[in-house]
C-alpha positions in Angstrom: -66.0 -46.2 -107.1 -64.5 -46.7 -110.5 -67.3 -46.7 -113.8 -66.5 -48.1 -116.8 -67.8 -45.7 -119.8 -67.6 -46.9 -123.6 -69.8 -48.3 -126.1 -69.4 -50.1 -129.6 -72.0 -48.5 -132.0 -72.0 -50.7 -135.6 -74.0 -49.4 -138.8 -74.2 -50.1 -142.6 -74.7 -47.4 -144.5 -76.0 -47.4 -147.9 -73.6 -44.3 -148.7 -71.6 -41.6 -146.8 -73.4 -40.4 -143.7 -72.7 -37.6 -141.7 -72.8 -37.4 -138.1 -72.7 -35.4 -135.1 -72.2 -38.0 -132.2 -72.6 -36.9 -128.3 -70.8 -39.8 -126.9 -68.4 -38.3 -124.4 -68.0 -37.5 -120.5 -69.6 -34.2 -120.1 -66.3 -31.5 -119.6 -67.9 -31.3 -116.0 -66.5 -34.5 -114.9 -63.3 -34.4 -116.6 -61.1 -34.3 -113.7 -63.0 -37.5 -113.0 -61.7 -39.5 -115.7 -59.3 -42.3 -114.7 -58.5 -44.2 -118.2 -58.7 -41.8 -120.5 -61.2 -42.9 -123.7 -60.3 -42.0 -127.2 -63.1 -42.6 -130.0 -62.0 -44.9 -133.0 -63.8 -45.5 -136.0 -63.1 -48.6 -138.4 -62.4 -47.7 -140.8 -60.5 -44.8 -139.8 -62.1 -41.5 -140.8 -61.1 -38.1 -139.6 -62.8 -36.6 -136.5 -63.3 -33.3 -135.5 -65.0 -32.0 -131.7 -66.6 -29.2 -130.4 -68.8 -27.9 -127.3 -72.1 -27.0 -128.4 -74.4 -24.6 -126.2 -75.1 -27.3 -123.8 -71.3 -27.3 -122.8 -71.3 -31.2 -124.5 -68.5 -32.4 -126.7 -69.9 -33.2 -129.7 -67.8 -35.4 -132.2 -68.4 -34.5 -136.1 -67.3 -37.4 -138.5 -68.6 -38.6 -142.0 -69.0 -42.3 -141.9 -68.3 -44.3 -145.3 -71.0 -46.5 -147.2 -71.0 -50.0 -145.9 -70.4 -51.4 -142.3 -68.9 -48.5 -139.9 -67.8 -49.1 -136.3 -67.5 -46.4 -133.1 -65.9 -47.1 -130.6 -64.6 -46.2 -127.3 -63.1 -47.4 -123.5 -62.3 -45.6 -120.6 -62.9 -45.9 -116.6 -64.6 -43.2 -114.3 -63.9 -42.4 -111.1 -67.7 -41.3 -109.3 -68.2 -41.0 -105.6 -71.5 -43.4 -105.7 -73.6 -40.7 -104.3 -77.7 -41.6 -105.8 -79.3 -38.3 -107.8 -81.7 -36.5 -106.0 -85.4 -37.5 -107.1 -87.8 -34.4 -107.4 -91.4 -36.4 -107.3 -93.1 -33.3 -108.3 -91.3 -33.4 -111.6 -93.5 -33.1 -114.5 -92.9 -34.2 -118.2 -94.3 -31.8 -120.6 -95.0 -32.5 -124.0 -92.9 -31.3 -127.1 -95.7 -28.6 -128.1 -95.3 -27.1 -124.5 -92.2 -26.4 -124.4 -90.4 -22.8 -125.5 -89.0 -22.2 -129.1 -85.0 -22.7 -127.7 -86.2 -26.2 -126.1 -87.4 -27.3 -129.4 -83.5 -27.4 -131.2 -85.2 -25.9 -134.6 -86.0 -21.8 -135.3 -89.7 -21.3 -135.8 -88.8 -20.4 -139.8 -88.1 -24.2 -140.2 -91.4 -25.5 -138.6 
């Protein structure tokens, strides 16, 4: 089965704006990509990626003030198979969680 990945993100920002976007196919299923997908910003700004801890690609740009498109179209190939479902799964609340869950160092609290 072929999945179609890609989105079309628009913003207006009242001045430059950094971001860190986490909008591509985890490096896991790259041998599963079919139509390769290739980010583009209008206007054109430069981009630059890197994996963070989690082993995401993480795309660093700096959009400009005003109206700012991402975007991006590719095709998946995924064998259909559901996720398992583990019904004793519990959600735990922010507070519960250990320090390296949290994404900030305990100084910055």
């Amino acid at each position: 089965m072929h999945i179609r990945v890609g989105y079309e993100l628009q913003y207006d920002f009242p001045q430059p704006t950094p971001i860190i976007a986490n909008l591509n196919v985890h490096y896991s299923r790259a041998s599963d990509i079919v139509q390769p997908y290739q980010m583009r910003t209008m206007p054109p700004v430069p981009i630059s990626a890197y994996r963070d801890g989690f082993g995401n690609w993480c795309t660093r740009l700096v959009a400009p003030t005003g109206l700012f498109t991402i975007t991006a179209d590719g095709i998946v190939a995924d064998s259909g198979t559901v996720d398992p479902v583990v019904y004793g799964a519990v959600q735990h609340p922010l507070i519960e969680l250990p320090e390296e869950a949290r994404g900030r160092k305990r100084s910055e609290q």
